[in-house]
PQR file of N, CA, C, O and H, with PARSE charges and radii, in Angstrom:
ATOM      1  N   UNK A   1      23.977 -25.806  44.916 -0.4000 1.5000
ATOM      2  CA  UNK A   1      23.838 -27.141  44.339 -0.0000 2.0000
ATOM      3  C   UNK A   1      22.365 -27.504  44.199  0.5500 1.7000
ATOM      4  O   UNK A   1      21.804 -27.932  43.190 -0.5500 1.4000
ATOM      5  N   UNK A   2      21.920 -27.290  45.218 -0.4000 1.5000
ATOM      6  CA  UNK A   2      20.174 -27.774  45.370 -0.0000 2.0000
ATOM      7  C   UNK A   2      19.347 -26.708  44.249  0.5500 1.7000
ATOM      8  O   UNK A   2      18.717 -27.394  43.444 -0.5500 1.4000
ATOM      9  H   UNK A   2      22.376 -26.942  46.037  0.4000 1.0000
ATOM     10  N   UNK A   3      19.246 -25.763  44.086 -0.4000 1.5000
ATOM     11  CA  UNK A   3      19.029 -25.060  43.256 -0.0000 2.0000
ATOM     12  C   UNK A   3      19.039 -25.382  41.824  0.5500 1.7000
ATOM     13  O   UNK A   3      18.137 -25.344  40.988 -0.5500 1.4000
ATOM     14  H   UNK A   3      19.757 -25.206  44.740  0.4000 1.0000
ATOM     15  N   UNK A   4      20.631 -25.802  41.720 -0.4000 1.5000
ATOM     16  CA  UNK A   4      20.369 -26.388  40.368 -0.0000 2.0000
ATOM     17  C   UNK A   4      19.733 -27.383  39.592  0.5500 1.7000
ATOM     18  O   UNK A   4      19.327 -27.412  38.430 -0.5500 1.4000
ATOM     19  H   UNK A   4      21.364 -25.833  42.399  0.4000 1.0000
ATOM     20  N   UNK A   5      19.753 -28.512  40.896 -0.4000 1.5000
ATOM     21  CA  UNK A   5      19.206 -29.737  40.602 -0.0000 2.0000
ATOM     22  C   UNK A   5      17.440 -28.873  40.432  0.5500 1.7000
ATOM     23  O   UNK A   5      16.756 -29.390  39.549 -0.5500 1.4000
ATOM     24  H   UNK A   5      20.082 -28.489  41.840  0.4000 1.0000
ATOM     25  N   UNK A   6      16.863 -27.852  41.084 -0.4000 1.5000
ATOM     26  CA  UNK A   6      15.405 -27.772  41.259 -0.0000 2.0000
ATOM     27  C   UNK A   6      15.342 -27.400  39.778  0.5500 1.7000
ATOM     28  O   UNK A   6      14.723 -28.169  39.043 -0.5500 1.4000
ATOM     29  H   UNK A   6      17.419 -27.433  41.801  0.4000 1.0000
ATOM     30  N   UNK A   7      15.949 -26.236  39.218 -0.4000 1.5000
ATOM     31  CA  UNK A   7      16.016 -25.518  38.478 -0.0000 2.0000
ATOM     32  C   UNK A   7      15.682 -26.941  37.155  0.5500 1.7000
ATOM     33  O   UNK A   7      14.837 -26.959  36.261 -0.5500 1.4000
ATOM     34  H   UNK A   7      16.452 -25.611  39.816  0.4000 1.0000
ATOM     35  N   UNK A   8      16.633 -27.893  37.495 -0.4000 1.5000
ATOM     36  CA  UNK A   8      16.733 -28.675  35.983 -0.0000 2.0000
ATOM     37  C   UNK A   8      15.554 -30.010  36.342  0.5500 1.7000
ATOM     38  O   UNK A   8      15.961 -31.055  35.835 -0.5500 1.4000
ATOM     39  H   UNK A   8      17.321 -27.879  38.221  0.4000 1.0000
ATOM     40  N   UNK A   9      14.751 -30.115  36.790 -0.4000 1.5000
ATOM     41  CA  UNK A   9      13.742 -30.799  37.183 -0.0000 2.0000
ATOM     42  C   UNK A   9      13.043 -30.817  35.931  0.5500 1.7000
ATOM     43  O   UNK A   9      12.998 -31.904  35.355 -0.5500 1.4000
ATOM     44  H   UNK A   9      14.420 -29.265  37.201  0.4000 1.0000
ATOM     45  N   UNK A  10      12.426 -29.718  35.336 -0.4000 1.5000
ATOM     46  CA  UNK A  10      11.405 -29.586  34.052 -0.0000 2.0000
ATOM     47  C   UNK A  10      12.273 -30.852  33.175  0.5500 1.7000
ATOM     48  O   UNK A  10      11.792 -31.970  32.989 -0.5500 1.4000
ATOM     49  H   UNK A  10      12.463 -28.835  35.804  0.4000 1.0000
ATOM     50  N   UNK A  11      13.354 -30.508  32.793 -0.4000 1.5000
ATOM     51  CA  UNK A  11      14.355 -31.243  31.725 -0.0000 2.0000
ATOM     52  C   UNK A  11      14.835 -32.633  32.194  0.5500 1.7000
ATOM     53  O   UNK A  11      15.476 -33.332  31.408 -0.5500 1.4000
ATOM     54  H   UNK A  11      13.745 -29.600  32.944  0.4000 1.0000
ATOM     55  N   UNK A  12      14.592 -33.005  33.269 -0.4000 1.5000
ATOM     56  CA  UNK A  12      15.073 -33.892  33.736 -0.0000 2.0000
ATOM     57  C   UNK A  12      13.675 -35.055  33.679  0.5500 1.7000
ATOM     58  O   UNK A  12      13.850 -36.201  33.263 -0.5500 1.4000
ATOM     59  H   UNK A  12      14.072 -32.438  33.907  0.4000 1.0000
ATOM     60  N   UNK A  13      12.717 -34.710  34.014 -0.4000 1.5000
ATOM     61  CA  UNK A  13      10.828 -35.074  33.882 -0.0000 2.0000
ATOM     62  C   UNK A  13      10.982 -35.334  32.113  0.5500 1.7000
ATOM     63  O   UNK A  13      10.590 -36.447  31.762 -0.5500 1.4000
ATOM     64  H   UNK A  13      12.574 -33.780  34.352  0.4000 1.0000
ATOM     65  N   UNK A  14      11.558 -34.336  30.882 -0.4000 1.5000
ATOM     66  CA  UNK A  14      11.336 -34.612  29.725 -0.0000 2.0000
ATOM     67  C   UNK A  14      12.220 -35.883  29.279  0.5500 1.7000
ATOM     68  O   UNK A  14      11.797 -36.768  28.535 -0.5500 1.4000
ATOM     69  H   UNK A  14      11.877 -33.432  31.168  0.4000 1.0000
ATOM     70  N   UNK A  15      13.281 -35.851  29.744 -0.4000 1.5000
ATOM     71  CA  UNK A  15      14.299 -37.064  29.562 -0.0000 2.0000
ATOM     72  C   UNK A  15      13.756 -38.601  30.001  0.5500 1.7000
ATOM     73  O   UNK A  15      14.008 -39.743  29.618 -0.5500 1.4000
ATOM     74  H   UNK A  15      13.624 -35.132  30.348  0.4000 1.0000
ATOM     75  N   UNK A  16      13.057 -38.126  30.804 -0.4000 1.5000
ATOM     76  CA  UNK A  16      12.291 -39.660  31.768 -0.0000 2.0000
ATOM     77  C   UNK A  16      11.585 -39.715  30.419  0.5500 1.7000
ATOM     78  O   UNK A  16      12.068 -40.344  29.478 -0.5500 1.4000
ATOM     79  H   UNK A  16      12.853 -37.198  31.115  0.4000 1.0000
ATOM     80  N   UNK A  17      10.391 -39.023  30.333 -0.4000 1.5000
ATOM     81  CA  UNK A  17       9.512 -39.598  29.432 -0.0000 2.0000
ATOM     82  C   UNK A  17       9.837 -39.710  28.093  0.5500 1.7000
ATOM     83  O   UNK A  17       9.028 -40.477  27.572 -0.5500 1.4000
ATOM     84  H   UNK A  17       9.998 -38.512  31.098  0.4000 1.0000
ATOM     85  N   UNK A  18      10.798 -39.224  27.148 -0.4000 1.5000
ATOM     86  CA  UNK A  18      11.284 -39.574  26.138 -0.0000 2.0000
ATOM     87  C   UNK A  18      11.809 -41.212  26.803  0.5500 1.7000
ATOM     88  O   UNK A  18      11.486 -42.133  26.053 -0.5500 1.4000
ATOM     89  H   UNK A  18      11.456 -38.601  27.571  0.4000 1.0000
ATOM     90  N   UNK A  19      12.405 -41.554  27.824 -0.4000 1.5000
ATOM     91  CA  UNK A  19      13.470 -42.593  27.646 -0.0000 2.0000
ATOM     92  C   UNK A  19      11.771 -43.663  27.649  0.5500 1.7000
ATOM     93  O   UNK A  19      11.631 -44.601  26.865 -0.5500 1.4000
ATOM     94  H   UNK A  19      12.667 -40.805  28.433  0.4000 1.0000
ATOM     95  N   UNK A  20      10.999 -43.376  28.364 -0.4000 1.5000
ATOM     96  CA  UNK A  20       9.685 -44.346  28.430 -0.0000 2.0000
ATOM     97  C   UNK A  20       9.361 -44.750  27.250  0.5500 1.7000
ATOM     98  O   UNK A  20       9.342 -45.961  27.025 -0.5500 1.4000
ATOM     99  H   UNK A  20      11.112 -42.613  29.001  0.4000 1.0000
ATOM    100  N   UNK A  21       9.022 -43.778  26.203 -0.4000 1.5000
ATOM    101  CA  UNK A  21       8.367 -43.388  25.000 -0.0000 2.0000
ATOM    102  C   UNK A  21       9.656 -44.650  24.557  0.5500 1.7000
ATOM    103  O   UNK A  21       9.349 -45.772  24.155 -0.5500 1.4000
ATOM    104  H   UNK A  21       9.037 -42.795  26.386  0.4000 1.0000
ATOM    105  N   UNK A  22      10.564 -44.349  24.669 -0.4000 1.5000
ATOM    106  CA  UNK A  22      11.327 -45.627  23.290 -0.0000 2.0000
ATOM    107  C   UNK A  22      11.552 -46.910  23.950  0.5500 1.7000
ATOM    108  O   UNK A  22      11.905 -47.888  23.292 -0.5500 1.4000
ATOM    109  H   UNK A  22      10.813 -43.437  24.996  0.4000 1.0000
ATOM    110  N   UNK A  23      11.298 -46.983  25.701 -0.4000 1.5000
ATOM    111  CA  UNK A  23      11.202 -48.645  25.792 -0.0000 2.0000
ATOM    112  C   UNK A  23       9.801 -48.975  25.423  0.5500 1.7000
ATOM    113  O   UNK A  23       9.590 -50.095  24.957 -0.5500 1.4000
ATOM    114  H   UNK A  23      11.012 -46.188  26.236  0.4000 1.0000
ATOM    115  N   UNK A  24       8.894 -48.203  25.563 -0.4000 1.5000
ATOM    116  CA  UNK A  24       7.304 -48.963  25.282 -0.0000 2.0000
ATOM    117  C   UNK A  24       7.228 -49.216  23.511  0.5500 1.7000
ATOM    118  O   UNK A  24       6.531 -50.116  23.042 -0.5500 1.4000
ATOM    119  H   UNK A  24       9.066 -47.294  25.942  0.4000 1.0000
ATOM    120  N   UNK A  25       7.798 -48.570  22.911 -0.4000 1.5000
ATOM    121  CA  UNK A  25       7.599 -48.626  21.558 -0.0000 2.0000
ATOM    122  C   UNK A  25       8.462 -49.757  20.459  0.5500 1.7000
ATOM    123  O   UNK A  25       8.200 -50.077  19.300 -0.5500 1.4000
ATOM    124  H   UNK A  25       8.364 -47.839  23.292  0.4000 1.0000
ATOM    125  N   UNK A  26       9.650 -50.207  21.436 -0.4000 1.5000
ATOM    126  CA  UNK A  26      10.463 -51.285  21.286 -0.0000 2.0000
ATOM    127  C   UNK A  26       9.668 -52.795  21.654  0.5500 1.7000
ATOM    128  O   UNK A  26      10.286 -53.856  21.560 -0.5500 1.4000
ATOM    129  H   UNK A  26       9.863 -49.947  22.378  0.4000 1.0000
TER
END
């Protein structure tokens, strides 16, 4: 389980900052 969650960290960091990117731009 822990593994996976480490594993998907990169993709999970890109999702944050896309979701940032469209409240600051709203």
């Amino acid at each position: 389980m822990w593994e996976i969650i480490q594993t998907d960290i990169p993709h999970f960091k890109i999702q944050i900052q896309a979701l940032l990117n469209e409240l600051s731009q709203s």
